[in-house]
Structure formats: structure tokens, C-alpha cells
C-alpha positions as CSV (number, residue, x, y, z in Angstrom):
1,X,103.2,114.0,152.5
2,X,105.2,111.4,150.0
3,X,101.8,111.2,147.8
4,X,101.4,114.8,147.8
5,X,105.0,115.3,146.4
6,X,104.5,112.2,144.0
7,X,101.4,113.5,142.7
8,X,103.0,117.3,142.3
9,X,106.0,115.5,140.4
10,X,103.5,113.5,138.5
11,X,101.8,116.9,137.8
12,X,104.7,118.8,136.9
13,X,106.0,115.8,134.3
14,X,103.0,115.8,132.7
15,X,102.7,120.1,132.2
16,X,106.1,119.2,131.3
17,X,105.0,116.9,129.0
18,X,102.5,118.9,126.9
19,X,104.7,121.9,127.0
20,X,107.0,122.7,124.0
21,X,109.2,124.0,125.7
22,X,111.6,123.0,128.7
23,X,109.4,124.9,131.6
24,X,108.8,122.5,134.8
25,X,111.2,119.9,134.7
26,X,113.2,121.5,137.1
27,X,110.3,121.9,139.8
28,X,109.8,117.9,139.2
29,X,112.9,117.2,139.9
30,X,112.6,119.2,143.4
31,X,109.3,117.3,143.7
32,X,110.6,113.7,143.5
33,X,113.8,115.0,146.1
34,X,110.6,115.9,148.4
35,X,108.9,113.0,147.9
36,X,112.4,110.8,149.0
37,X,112.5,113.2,151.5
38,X,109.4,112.4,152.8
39,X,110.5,108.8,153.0
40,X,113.3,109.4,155.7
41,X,111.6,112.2,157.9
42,X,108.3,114.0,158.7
43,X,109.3,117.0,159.2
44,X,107.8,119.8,156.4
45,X,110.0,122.2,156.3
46,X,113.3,119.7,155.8
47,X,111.2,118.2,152.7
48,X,110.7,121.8,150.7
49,X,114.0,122.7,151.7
50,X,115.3,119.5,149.9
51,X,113.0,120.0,147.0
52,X,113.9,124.0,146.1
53,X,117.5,123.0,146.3
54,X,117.5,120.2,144.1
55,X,115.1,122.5,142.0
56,X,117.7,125.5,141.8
57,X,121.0,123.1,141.4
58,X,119.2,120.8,138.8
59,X,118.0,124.6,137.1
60,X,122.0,125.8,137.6
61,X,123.4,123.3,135.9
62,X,121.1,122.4,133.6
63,X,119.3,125.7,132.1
64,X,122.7,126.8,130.2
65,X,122.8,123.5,128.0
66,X,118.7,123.2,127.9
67,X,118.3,127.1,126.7
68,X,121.4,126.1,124.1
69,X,119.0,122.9,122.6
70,X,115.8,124.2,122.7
71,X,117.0,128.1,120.9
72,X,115.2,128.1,117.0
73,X,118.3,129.7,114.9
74,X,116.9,131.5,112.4
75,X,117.6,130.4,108.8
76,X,118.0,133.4,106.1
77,X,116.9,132.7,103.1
78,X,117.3,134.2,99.4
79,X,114.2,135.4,99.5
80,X,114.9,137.9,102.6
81,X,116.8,140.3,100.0
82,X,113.6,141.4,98.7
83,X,112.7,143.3,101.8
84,X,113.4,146.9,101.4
85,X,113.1,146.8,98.1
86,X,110.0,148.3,95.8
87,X,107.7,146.7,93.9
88,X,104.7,147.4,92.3
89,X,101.0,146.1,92.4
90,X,100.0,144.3,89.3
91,X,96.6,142.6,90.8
92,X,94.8,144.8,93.9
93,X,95.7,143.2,97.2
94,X,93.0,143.2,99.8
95,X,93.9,141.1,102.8
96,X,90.0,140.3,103.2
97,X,90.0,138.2,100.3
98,X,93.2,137.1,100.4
99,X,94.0,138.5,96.8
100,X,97.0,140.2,95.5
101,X,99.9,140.4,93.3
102,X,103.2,142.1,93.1
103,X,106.2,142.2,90.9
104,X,109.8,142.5,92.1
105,X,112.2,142.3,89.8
106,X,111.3,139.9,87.1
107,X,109.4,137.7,90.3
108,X,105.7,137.5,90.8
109,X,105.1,137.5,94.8
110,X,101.6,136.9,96.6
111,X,101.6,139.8,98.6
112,X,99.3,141.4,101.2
113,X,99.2,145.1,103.0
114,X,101.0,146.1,106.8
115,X,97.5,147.3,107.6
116,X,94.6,145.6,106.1
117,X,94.4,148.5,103.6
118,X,93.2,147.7,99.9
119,X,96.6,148.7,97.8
120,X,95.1,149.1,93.9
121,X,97.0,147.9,90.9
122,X,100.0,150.0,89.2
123,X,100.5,151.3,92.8
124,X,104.4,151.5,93.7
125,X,104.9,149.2,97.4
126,X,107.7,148.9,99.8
127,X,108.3,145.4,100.8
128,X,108.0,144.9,104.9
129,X,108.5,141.2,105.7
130,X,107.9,138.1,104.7
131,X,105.0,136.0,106.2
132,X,105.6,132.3,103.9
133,X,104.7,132.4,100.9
134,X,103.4,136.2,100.9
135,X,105.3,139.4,100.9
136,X,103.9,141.9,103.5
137,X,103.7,145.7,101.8
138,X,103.1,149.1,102.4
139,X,102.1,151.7,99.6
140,X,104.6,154.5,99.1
141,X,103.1,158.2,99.7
């Protein structure tokens, strides 16, 4: 039974590992507690009890801090401001070809279309979002 719960942690540290994300490091935890376990006594049942308790107290005390870490704040930027706001077309924007130009303010922005439509030139757009370097419009009716 130890190698089973040495491989498991094994296992779990390497999903662990490859993950970017905190996601199993609790469970390996409760796997190397089953694998000591293991060591002592024979009996099953007193191993997987060992390992889901050190699994949920090693999770108790340690999710609150990890979930703080590992949370991506979002960063506004000046740019942000320009969503609401109307522009207008002044090259056609087809999302197929990846082409198309609008003008906000006194700013020339790559845009592209909410849905895939082909928005001509001298056509009035609401800004949606921002996807990097492109603002993401929508004609107005």
C-alpha cells in the first residue's frame, strides 16, 4: 500500500506541477500522510482516513492565503475610457482578413466587429471591449 500512496502523491505533484494553478496539492499532501500511514499499520481504512484529513486541514488552512496569491487583479488602463464611446469606420473592418480602422477622438484604433460582420467605411460604431491592441465594435442601427 505505501507505493500505491507514493506513486498517487508522485502523481498528484506532478498534475500539480504542470497546472497553473494551485489544484492538487492538497490531495498530495493527504497522499504522502497515507503513505506514512502505511508505514505504521496495514489497516486501509485508518490510511484514507489519515490522508482526507490531512487533505481537508492542509485545504482549510491553506486555500484562504493560496486563492489570495494566485487571484490576477485586473489592471485598468487609459485606454478602457474608450469603451462606450462612438467612433467611426475610416478603413472596412472584416474580421476574416483581419483589416480595419476606426477613429476615436483624434486616435486611430485597429478595430474588428462583435459578430464577424463586415462594418464598411464612414459607418458610425459603438466601441464594445477591448481585445489588445484592437477595439471590438458594433455598427449603430
Amino acid at each position: 500500500m505505501s507505493i500505491f500512496w507514493l506513486v498517487l502523491a508522485v502523481v498528484l505533484g506532478v498534475f500539480e506541477a504542470i497546472t497553473p494553478q494551485l489544484v492538487s496539492i492538497w490531495f498530495a499532501l493527504g497522499a504522502v500522510g497515507g503513505c506514512v500511514t502505511s508505514l505504521i499499520t496495514d489497516k486501509i481504512w485508518i490510511q484514507i482516513v489519515v490522508a482526507v484529513v490531512i487533505t481537508l486541514i492542509s485545504l482549510v488552512l491553506t486555500r484562504p492565503l493560496a486563492k489570495r496569491i494566485t487571484t490576477v487583479k485586473k489592471t485598468n488602463t487609459n485606454s478602457d475610457r474608450n469603451i462606450g464611446k462612438t467612433a467611426v469606420v475610416i478603413a472596412d473592418i472584416d474580421n476574416i482578413n483581419a483589416v480595419g480602422q476606426v477613429k476615436v477622438g483624434y486616435t486611430v484604433w485597429s478595430a474588428k466587429s462583435v459578430n464577424d460582420t463586415v462594418i464598411t467605411k464612414d459607418t458610425k460604431v459603438i466601441v464594445k471591449a477591448i481585445e489588445g491592441a484592437k477595439l471590438v465594435v458594433e455598427a449603430v442601427d
